[in-house]
C-alpha positions as CSV (number, residue, x, y, z in Angstrom):
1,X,161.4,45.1,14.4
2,X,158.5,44.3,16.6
3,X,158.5,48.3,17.9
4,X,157.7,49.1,14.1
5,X,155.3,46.5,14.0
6,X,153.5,47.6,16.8
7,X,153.9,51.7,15.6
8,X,152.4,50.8,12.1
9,X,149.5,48.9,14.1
10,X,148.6,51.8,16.3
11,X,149.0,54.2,13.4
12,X,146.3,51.9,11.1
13,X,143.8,52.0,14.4
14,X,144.1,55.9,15.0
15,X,143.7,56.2,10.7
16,X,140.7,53.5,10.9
17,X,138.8,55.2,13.5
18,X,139.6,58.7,12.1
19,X,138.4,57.2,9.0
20,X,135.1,55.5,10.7
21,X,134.4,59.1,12.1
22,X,134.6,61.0,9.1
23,X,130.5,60.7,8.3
24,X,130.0,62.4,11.8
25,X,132.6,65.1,11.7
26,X,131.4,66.2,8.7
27,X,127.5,65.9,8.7
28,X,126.0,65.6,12.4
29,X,124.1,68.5,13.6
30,X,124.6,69.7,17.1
31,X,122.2,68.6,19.6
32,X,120.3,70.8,21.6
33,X,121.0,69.6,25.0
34,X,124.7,70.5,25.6
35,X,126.3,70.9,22.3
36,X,123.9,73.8,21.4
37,X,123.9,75.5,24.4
38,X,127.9,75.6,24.2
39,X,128.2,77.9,21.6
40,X,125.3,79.8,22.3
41,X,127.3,80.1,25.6
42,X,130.4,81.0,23.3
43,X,128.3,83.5,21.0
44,X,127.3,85.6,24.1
45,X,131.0,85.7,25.8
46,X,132.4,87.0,22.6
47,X,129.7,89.9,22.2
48,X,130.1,90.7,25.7
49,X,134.1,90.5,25.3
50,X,133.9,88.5,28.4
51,X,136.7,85.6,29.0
52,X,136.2,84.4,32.6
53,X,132.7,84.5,33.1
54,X,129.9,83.5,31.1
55,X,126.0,84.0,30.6
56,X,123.8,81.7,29.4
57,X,120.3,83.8,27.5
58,X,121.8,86.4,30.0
59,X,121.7,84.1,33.5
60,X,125.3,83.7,35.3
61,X,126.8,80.2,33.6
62,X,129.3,78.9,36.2
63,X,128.8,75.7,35.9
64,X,132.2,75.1,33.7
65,X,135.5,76.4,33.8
66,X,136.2,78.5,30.6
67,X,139.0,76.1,28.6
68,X,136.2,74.7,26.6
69,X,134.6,77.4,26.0
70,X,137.8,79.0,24.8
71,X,138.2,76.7,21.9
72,X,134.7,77.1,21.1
73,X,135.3,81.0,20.8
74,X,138.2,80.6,19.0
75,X,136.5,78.6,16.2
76,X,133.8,81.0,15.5
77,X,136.8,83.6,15.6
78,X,139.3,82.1,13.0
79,X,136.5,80.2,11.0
80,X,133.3,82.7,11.5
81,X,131.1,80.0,12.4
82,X,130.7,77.0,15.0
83,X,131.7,74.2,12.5
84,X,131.1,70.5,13.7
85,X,134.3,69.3,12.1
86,X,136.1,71.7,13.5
87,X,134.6,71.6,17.8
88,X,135.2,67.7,17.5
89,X,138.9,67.8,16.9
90,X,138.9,68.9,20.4
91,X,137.3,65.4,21.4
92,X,138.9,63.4,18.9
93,X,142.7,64.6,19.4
94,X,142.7,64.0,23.3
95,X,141.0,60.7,22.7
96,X,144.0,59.4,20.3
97,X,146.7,61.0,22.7
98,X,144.8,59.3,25.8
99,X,145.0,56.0,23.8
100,X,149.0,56.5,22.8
101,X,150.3,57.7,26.3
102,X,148.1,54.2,27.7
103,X,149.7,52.3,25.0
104,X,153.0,53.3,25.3
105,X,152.8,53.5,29.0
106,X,152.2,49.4,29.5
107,X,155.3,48.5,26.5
108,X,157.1,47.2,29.8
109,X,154.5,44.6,30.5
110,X,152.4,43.9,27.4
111,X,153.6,42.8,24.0
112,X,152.7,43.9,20.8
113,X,149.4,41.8,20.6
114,X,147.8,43.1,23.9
115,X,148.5,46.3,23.3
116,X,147.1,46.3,19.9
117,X,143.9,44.0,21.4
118,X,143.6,47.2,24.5
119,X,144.1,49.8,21.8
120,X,140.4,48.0,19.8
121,X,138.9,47.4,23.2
122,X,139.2,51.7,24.1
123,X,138.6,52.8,20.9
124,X,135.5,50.5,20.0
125,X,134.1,50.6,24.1
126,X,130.6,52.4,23.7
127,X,130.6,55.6,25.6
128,X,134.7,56.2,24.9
129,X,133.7,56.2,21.4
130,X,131.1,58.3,21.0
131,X,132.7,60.9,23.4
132,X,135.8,61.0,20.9
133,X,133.0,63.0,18.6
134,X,130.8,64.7,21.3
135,X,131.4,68.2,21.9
136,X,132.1,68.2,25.6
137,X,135.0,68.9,27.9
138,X,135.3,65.3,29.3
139,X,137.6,63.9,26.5
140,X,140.0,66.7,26.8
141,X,139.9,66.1,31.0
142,X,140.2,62.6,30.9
143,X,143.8,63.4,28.3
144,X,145.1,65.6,31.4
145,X,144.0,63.0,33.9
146,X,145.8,60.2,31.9
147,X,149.0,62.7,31.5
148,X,149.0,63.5,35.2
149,X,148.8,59.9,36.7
150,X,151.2,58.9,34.1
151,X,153.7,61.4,35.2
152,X,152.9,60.4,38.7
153,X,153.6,57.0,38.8
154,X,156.5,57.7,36.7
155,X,158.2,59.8,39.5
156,X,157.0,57.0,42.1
157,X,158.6,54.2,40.3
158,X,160.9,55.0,38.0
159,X,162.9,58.5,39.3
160,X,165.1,57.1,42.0
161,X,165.6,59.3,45.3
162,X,164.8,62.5,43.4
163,X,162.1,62.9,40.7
164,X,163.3,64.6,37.8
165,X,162.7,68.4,37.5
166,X,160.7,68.1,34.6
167,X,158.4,65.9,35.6
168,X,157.5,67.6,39.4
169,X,156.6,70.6,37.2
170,X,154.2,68.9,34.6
171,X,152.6,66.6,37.6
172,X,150.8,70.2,39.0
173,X,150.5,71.4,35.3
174,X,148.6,68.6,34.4
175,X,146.7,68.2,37.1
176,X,145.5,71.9,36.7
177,X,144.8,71.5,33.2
178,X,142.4,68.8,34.3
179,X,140.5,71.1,37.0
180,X,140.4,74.0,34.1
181,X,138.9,71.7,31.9
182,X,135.8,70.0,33.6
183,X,136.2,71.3,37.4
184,X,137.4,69.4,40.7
185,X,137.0,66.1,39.4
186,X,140.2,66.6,37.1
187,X,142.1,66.9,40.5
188,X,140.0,64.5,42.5
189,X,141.0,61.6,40.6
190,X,145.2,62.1,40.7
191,X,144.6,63.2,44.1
192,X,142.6,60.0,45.7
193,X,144.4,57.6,43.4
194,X,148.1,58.6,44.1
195,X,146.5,58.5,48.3
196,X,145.3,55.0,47.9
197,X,148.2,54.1,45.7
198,X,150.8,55.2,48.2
199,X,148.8,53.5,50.8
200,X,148.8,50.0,49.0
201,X,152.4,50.6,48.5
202,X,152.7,51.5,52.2
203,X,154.7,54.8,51.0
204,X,152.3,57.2,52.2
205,X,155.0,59.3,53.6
206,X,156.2,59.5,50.8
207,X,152.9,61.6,49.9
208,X,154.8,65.4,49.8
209,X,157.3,64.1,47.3
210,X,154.7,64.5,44.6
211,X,152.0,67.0,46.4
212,X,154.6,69.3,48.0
213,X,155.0,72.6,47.9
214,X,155.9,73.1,43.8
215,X,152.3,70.7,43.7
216,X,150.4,73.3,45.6
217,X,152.0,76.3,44.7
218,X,151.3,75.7,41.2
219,X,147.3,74.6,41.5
220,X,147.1,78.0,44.0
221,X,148.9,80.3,41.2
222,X,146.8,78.9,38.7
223,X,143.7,79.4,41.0
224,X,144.2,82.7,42.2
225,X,144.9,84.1,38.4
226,X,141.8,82.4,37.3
227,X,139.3,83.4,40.2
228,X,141.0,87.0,40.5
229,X,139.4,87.2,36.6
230,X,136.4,85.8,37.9
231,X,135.9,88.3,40.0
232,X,137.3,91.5,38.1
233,X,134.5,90.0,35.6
234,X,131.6,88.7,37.0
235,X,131.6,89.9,40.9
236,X,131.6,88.1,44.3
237,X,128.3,86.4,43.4
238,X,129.5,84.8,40.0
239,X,132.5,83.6,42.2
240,X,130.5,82.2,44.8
241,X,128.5,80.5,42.0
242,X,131.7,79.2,40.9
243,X,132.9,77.8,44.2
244,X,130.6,76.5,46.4
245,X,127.5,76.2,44.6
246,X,128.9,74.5,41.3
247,X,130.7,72.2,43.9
248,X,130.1,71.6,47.0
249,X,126.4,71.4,46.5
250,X,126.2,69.5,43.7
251,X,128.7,67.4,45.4
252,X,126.8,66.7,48.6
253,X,122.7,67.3,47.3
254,X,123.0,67.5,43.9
255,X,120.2,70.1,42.2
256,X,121.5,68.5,38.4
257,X,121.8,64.9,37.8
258,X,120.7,63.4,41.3
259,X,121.3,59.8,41.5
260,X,121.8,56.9,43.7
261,X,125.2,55.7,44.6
262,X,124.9,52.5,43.1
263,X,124.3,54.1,39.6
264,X,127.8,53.3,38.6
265,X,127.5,49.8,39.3
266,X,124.6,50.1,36.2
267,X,125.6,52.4,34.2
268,X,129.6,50.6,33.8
269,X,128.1,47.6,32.2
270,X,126.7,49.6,28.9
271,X,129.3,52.2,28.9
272,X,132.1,50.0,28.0
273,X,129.5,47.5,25.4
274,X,130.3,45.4,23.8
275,X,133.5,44.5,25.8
276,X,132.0,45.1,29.8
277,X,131.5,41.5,30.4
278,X,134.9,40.4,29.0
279,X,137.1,43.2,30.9
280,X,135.0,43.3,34.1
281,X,134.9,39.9,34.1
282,X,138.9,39.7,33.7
283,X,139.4,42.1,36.3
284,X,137.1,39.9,38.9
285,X,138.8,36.8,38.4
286,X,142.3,38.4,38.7
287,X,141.7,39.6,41.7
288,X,140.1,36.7,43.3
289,X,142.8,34.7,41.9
290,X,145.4,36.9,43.8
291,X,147.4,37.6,40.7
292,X,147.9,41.2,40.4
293,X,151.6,41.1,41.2
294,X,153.4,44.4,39.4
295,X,153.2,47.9,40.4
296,X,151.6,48.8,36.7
297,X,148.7,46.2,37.6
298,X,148.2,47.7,41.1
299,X,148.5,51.4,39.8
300,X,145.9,50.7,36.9
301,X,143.4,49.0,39.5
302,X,143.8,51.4,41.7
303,X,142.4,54.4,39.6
304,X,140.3,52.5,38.3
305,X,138.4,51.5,41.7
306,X,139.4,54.6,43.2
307,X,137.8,57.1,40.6
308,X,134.5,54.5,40.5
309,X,134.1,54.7,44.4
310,X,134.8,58.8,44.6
311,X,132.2,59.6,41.8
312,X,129.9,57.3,43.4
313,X,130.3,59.3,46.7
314,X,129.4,62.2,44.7
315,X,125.6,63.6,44.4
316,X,125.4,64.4,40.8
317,X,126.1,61.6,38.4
318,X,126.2,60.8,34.4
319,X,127.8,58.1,32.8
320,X,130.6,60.5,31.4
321,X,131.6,61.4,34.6
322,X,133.4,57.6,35.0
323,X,135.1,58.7,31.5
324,X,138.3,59.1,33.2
325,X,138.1,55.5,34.5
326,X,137.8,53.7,31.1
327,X,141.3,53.7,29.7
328,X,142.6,52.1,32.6
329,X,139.8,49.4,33.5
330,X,140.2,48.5,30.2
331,X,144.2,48.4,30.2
332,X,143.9,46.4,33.1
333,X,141.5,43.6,31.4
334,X,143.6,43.4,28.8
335,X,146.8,43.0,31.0
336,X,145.4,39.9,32.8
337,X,144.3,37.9,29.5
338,X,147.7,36.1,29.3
339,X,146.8,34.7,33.0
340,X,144.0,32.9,31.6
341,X,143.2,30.0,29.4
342,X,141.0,30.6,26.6
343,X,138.0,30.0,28.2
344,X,133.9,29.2,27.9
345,X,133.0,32.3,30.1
346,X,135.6,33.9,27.8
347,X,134.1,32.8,24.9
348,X,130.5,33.6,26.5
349,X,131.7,37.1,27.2
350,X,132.2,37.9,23.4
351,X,129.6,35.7,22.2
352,X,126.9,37.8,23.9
353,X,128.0,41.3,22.2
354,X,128.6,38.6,19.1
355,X,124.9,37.8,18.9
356,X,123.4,41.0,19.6
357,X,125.3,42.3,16.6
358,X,124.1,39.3,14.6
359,X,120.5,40.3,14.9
360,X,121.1,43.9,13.9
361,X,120.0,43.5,10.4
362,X,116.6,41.0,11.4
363,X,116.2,43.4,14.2
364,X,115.5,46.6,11.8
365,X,113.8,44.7,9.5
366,X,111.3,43.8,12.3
367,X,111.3,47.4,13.4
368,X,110.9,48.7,9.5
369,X,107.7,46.9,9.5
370,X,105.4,49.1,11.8
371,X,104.5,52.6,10.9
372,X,105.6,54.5,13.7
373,X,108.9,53.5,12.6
374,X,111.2,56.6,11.7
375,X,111.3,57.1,8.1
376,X,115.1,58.2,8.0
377,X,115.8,54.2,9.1
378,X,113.9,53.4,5.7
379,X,117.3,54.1,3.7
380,X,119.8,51.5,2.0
381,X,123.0,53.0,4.1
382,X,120.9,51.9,7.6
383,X,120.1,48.9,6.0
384,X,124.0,48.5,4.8
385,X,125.3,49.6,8.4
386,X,122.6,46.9,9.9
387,X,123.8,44.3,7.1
388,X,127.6,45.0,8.2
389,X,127.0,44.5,12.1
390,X,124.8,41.0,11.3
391,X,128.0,40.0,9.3
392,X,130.5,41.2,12.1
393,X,128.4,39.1,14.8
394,X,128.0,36.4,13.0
395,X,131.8,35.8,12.0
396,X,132.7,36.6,15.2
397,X,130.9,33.9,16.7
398,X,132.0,31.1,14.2
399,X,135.9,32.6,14.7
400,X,135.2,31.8,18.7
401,X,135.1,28.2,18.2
402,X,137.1,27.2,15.2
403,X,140.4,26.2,15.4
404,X,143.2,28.8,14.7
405,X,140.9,32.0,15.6
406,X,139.5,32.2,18.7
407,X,139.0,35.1,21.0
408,X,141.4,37.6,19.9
409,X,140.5,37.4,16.2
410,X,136.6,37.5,17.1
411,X,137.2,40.4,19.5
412,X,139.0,42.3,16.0
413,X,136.3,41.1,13.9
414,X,133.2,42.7,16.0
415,X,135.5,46.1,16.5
416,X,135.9,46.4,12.4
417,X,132.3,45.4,12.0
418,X,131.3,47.8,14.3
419,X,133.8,50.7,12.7
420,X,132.5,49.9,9.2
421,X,129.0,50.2,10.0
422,X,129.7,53.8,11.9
423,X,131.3,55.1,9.1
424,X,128.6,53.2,6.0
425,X,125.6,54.7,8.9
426,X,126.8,57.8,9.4
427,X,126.5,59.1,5.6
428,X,123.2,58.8,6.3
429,X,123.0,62.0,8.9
430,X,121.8,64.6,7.0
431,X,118.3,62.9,7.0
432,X,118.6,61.8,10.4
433,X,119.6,65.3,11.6
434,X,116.3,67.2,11.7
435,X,115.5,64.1,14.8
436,X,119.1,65.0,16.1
437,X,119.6,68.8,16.4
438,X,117.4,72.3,15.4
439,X,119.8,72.9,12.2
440,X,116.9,72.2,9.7
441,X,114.4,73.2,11.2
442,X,116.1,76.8,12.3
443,X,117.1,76.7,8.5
444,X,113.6,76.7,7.4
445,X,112.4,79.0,10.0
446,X,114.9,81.7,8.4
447,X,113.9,80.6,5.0
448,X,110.0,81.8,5.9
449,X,110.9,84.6,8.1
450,X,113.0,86.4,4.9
451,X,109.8,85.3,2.8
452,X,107.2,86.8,5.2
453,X,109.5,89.9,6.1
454,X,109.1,88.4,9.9
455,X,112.1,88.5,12.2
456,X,110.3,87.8,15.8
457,X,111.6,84.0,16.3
458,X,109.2,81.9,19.3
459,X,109.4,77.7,20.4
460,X,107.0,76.2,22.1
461,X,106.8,72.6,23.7
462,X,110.5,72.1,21.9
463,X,113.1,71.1,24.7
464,X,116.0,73.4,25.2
465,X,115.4,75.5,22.0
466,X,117.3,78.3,23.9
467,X,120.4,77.7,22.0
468,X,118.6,78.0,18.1
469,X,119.8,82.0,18.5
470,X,123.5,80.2,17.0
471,X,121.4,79.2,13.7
472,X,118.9,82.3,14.0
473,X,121.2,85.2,15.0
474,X,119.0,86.7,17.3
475,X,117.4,85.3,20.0
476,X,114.0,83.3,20.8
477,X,111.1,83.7,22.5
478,X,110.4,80.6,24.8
479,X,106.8,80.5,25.4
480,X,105.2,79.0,28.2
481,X,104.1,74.9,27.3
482,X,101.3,75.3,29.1
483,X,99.4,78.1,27.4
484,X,98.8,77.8,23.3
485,X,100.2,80.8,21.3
486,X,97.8,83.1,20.0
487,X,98.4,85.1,16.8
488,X,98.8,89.2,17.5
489,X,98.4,90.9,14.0
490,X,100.2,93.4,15.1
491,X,102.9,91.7,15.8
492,X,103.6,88.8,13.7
493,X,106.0,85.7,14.7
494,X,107.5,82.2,13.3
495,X,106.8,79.6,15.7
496,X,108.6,76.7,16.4
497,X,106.4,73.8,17.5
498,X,106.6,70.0,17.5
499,X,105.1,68.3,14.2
500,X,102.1,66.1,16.7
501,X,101.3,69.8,18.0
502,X,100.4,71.4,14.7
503,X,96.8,69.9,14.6
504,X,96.3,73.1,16.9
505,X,97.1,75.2,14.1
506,X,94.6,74.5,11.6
507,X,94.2,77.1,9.3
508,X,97.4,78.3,9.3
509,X,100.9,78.5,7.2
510,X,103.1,75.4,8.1
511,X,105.6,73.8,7.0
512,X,107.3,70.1,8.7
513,X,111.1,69.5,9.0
514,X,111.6,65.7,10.5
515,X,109.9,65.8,14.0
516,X,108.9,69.9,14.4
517,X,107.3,72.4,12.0
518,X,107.4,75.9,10.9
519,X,103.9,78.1,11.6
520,X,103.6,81.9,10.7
521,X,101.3,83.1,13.3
């Protein structure tokens, strides 16, 4: 009975966030930083009937091994077009199978309650969230992480003398999926948390029971196809791109994303909001308090310190990179609650995230009075997705201290605030679109270019418009920022500038879309 219970509660929380998430699957644009440059990435492998290795406006792209970028090239194949709804499936899916393998990986030691409390807490943490609708590859390496170390630490602890065949076949199948997904942080992480694992168990020589020969032999096979390709493609020098300088310099003096080691230590507290001061906290006083006592506890603390301290080791850092930690910090919060008394630090570590919620709705009212403020934000679904958060925070904080509520129920109340307001705000995209992506403004850009009988595309002073050639069908002439265009009447040309820039195109044919504008030069 309570195994029903606790299915129809997971199945209500994967519908409700699926649900929540609608808005965005169906009406975000792409943005131009990654997402953009993706399928531009995509568009060019498919004309050049490449598979391996990839250009990028015709310059060697190694940074990423090709799994992605598969499923990217297999939507525009089936469907004929990149479709948002579509490329997020790929984010969304891993993210729900990531959460069921964690849920149904602590049954032994959590009842129905935590579990449903550490399925909010993952689902609802900032960063996990909004990755379960961002086109990138870390969702779908963080799933293969989760089923590798899952598969792991079910041959350490629960296979007797002799793992079972099965499972020492999908440990180096997972774990290769993970590296063909993002690179050598998908084996990094099962590699230095089984170590340190062993180690705390004081198995270590245990360590070529699970990284034996099979281990190896399969991550080798795998390799060798995939860089023999590489090579039959792109050449020694795309291979070399792919092998050293994609990863052992960005490793050790990062050229991309060059950061301190202590960035982690900053960046964890936002990317789990609105729950980092409850779980963090949790984990701190569990530890001090010496009461990590069962092998799940140790193995969930273990990757979770583990992956933290290896990516901080590592030159190039962004918060995503720490995605594959996230499932189990939080797990392991959530395991500890029962240790403690409901208490006022406990109560102080919701009531914080409680509060900020409660000013949403004053806060944009505030913001709605100055002139600079955005005009999309000037619409009654913001104002109803601000309304819903106020009323979220503001339960939440009267369920902490009265009597037959308390934490749990205030934790629930600020996770279906914060759903409600996702999915009431997100209707609201395709005016907010024009500031998120180039899908509007590429839209009117081919609207004048068919009314002018132009077809020479440039941008200038717009960041990364490299990948507009997936809206234009043909690519686009990046001029330099620091020289103004000049009009060539022999040679006509739609130009693509930001809307403050135009006042240095007086004179001429514009037209604004959000932020940028449209000039026939």
């Amino acid at each position: 009975m309570a195994t029903d219970r606790n299915n129809s509660q997971r199945y209500i929380a994967y519908i409700g966030v699926c649900v929540a998430l609608l808005p965005v699957l169906l009406l975000r644009d792409f943005t131009p930083s990654n997402e953009l440059r993706y399928l531009s990435i995509a568009d060019e492998a498919l004309r050049n009937h490449t598979f391996f290795t990839f250009t990028n406006q015709g310059v060697p792209y190694a940074d990423k091994p090709p799994l992605y970028l598969w499923l990217v090239m297999l939507g525009k194949w089936l469907l004929g077009a990149h479709y948002m709804w579509f490329l997020s499936l790929f984010s969304l899916i891993p993210t729900l199978i990531t959460i069921d393998v964690m849920d149904k990986w602590v049954a032994s030691e959590m009842d129905a309650k935590g579990r449903s409390l550490a399925r909010v807490l993952l689902l609802t943490s900032g960063l996990f969230l909004g990755l379960a609708v961002t086109l990138r590859m870390d969702m779908l390496m963080c799933m293969f992480i989760v089923l590798s170390l899952r598969v792991f630490y079910r041959m350490v602890t629960e296979s007797g003398p002799k793992p079972r065949s099965k499972d020492r076949w999908l440990f180096p199948v997972y774990v290769f999926l993970a590296l063909f997904s993002k690179g050598p942080v998908g084996i990094l992480v099962p590699l230095c948390s089984s170590v340190v694992f062993l180690l705390w168990k004081r198995r270590i020589r245990e360590f070529g029971r699970y990284w034996g020969w099979r281990t190896w032999g399969v991550l080798l096979a795998g390799c060798l196809v995939w860089f023999s390709a590489v090579y039959a493609e792109g050449g020694n020098d795309y291979l070399h791109n792919l092998l050293f300088h994609q990863t052992i310099d960005r490793a050790v003096n990062s050229f991309h994303h060059e950061e301190p080691f202590y960035y982690y230590l900053i960046s964890v507290w936002y990317s789990i909001a609105p729950w980092s001061l409850l779980i963090i906290g949790l984990i701190v006083a569990a530890v001090c308090k010496r009461l990590v006592s069962t092998d799940l506890q140790r193995f969930f603390l273990t990757v979770s310190v583990t992956t933290f301290v290896m990516l901080s080791c590592i030159s190039s850092k962004l918060q995503v990179y720490l995605l594959p930690a996230f499932p189990f910090l939080v797990y392991a919060g959530v395991m500890f609650l029962p240790r403690f008394k409901e208490n006022g630090w406990m109560k102080a570590a919701i009531a914080v995230p409680a509060a900020v919620f409660a000013v949403a709705f004053p806060a944009l009212l505030f913001a709605l009075s100055s002139d600079s403020t955005p005009p999309y934000l000037r619409q009654g679904l913001i104002y109803a997705a601000a309304f819903l958060l106020t009323a979220a925070g503001v339960y939440a904080l009267l369920s902490l201290y009265r009597k037959g509520k308390g934490l749990t129920w205030a934790i629930h109340s600020l996770a279906a605030g914060l759903l409600l307001a996702v999915f009431v705000g997100g209707w609201a995209l395709p005016d907010m679109n024009p500031a998120i992506g180039y899908g509007a403004l590429c839209e009117k850009a081919l609207e004048v270019s068919e009314a002018k009988g132009i077809s020479d595309f440039r941008a200038w002073r717009v960041s990364r418009p490299e990948g507009m050639d997936v809206y234009l069908k043909r690519p686009v002439s990046v001029l330099p920022k620091d020289e103004q265009p000049s009009a060539d009447p022999q040679r006509p040309a739609i130009l693509m500038v930001r809307k403050r820039d135009l006042e240095q195109f007086s004179g001429r044919e514009t037209w604004t879309v959000g932020d940028y504008a449209v000039v026939v030069l």
